[in-house]
C-alpha positions in Angstrom: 216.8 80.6 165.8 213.9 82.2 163.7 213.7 84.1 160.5 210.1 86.2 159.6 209.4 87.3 156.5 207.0 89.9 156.2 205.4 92.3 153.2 205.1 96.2 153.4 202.1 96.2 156.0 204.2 94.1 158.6 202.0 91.1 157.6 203.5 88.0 158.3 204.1 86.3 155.0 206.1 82.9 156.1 208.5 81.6 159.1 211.4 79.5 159.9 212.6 77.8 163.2 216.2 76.5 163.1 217.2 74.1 166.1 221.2 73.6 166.8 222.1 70.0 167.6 224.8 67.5 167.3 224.8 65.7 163.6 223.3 61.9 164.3 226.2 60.3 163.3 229.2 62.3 162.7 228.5 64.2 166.0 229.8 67.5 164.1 227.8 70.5 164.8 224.8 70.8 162.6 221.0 72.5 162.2 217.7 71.2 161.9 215.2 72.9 159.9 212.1 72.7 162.5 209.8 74.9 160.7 209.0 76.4 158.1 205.7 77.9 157.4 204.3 80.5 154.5 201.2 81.9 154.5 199.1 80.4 151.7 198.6 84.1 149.4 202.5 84.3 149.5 203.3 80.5 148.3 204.9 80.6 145.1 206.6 83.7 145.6 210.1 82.6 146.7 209.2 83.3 150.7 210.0 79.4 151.5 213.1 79.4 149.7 214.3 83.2 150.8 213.7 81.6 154.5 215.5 78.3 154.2 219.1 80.4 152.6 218.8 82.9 155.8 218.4 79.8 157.6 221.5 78.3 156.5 223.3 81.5 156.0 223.1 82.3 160.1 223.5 78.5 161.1 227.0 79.0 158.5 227.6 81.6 160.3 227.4 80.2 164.2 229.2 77.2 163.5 227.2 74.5 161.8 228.7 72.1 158.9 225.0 70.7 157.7 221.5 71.3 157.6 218.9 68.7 158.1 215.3 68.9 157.4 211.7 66.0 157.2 209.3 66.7 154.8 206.7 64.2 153.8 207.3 61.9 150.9 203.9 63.3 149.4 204.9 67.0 149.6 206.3 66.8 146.3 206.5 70.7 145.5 208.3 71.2 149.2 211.2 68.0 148.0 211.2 69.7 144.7 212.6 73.1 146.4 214.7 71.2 149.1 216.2 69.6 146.0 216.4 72.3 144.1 218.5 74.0 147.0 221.0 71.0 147.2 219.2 68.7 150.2 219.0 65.1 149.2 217.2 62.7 151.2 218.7 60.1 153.6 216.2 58.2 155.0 212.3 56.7 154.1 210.0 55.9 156.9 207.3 53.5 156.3 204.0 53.7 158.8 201.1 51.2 158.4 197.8 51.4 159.9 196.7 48.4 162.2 
């Protein structure tokens, strides 16, 4: 499932992919934020966050009971909306270089 947001001009201002899958462990029904993408003149203006609640809003509506998401640990203003919109996070992946 995708969402577009775009201004006035039909410009493209941001996007959001939604894939439907089985929840990891509880096996219930569930969403995975795949995507989301806004244009860098529109960041800051409530695109990213207008995308993720139609996101949720139409995976509500076809059946899913969560919503799961990755964002990098360093993405701090990204976690700081995620947050802000009730996620929480679940699980830290460590990577070393060899």
């Amino acid at each position: 499932m995708a969402h577009v947001a775009v201004d006035a001009n039909n410009a493209v201002l941001g996007l959001s992919l939604v894939r439907f899958r089985e929840e990891m462990l509880s096996h219930e029904p569930s969403a995975h934020l795949e995507v989301l993408a806004v244009a860098r003149e529109a960041e800051g203006k409530g695109i990213g966050r207008a995308l993720i609640v139609a996101a949720e809003n139409a995976a509500q509506e076809r059946g899913a009971l969560t919503m799961t998401l990755h964002v990098f640990a360093n993405n701090t203003r990204a976690r700081y909306v995620y947050e802000k919109l009730g996620y929480s996070g679940e699980i830290i992946r460590y990577i070393k270089d060899l």
